[in-house]
C-alpha positions in Angstrom: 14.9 7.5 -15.0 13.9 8.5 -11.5 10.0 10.0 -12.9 10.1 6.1 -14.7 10.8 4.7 -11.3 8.1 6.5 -9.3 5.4 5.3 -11.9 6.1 1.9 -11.5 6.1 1.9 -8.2 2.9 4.0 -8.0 1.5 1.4 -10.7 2.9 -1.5 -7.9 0.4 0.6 -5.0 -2.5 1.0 -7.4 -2.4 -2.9 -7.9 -2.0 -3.4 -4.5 -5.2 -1.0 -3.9 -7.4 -2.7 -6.8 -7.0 -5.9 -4.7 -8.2 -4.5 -1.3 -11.6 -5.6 -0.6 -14.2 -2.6 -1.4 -14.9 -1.7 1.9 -11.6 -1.9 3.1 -11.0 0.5 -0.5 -13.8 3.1 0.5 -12.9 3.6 4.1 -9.6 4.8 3.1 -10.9 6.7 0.1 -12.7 8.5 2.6 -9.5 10.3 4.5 -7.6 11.2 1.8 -4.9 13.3 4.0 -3.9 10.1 6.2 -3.9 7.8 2.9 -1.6 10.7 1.3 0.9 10.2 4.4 0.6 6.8 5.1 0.9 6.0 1.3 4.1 8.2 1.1 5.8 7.5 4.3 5.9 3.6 3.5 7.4 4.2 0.1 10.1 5.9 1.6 10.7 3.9 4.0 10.6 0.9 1.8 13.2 3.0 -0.7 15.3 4.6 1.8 19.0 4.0 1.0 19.8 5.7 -2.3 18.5 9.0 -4.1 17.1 7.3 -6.5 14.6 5.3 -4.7 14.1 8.5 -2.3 13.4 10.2 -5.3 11.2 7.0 -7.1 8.9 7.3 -3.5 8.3 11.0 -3.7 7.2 10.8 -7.0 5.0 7.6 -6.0 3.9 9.9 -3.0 2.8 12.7 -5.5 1.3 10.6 -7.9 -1.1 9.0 -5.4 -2.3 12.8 -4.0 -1.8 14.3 -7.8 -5.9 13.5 -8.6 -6.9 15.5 -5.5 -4.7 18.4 -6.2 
């Protein structure tokens, strides 16, 4: 259940991401590291409270660096 969570709300970022304007999109492309952190700490912070949504953001978290690994 908690892997389930963490796609959708990696699937909720990516849509978010699709909708940036393409420069906007390409500039943060271009630092991976910082978009790994920023993109991470903001799930958690927007998931804090429980395990499971600690858990659904870490998995979001890993899922957005997982391409790069």
């Amino acid at each position: 259940m908690i892997v389930e969570s963490g796609v959708i709300v990696f699937v909720g970022l990516l849509l978010i991401f699709v909708k940036l304007p393409r420069r906007m999109a390409l500039r943060l492309l271009g630092r991976p590291l910082a978009l790994d952190l920023v993109v991470s700490g903001l799930t958690l912070l927007i998931h804090w409270g429980t395990f499971s949504g600690v858990m659904a953001a870490t998995v979001a978290g890993l899922m957005t660096s997982g391409p790069r690994l």
